[in-house]
N, C-alpha and C positions, 0 to 999 in steps of 0.2 A: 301330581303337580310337576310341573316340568320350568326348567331352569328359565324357558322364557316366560311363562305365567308370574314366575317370579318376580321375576323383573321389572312386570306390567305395575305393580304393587305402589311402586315409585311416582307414577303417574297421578295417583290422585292421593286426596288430602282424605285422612281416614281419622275420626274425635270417636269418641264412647259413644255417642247418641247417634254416630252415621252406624255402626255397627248394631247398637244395641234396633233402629229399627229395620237393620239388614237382617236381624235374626230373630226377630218377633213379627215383620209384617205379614200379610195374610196376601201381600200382591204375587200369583203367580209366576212372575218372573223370578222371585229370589225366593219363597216356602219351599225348601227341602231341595234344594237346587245351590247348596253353599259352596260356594268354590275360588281362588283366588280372581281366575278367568270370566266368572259371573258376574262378581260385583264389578269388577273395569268394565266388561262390557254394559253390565246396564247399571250403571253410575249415576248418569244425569237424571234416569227415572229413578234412581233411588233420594236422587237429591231431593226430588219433588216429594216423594214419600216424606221425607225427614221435614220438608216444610211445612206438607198437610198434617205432620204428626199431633194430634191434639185437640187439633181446630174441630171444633165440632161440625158434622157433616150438613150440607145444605141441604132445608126440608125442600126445595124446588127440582124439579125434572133437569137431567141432563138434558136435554134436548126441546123444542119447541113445542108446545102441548097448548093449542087454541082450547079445547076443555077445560083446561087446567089453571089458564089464564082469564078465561069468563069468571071464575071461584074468585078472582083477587081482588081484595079493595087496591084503590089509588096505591098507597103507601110499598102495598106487598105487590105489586107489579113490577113499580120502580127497581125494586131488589130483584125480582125474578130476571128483568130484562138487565139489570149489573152481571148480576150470577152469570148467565147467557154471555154477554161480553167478555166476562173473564174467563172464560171456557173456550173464544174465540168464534164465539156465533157472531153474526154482521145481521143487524134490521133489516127486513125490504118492506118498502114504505108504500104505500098507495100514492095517488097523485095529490092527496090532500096531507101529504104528510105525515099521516095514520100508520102506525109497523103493523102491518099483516102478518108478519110469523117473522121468526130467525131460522138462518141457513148458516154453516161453516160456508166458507168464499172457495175453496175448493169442491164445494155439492153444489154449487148456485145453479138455479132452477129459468136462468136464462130463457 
């Protein structure tokens, strides 16, 4: 550790539960990788760790899976296509209004 890693420390806000899941998560960025330098540098994905901490994981596809979405009643669509949204997928709609698949808006299929 060096005197500016040090110093980095100051910079962010550090409780029992940011550390306890700095040093239990299973996310590559911080398993066996402890270091003052680490956790400043990846902080705000640790913040999200500490968010997810708990929450129980969503049974739907990260990603768009027309397969997957033929299996869903009404009800369990609606949440697939929330889930998607809050992951930062964007609908693309048919001309009738219909979502044909989700895409992140930086892959859009223009």
């Amino acid at each position: 550790m060096t005197l500016k890693d040090s110093g980095k420390i100051k910079l962010v806000k550090l409780d029992e539960q940011i550390l306890t899941v700095y040093f239990t998560c299973n996310n590559n960025l911080f398993k066996g990788k402890y270091s003052i330098h680490n956790l400043v540098n990846f902080y705000n994905e640790l913040l999200v760790e500490v968010k997810n901490a708990g929450k129980p994981k969503s049974p739907h596809p990260d990603h768009w899976s027309q397969p997957y979405y033929n299996t869903l009643s009404p009800a369990k669509a609606t949440e697939y296509f929330a889930y998607l949204r809050s992951l930062g997928f964007v609908a693309k709609k048919d001309t009738s209004h219909n979502i044909i698949e989700f895409y992140k808006p930086d892959q859009s299929k223009n």
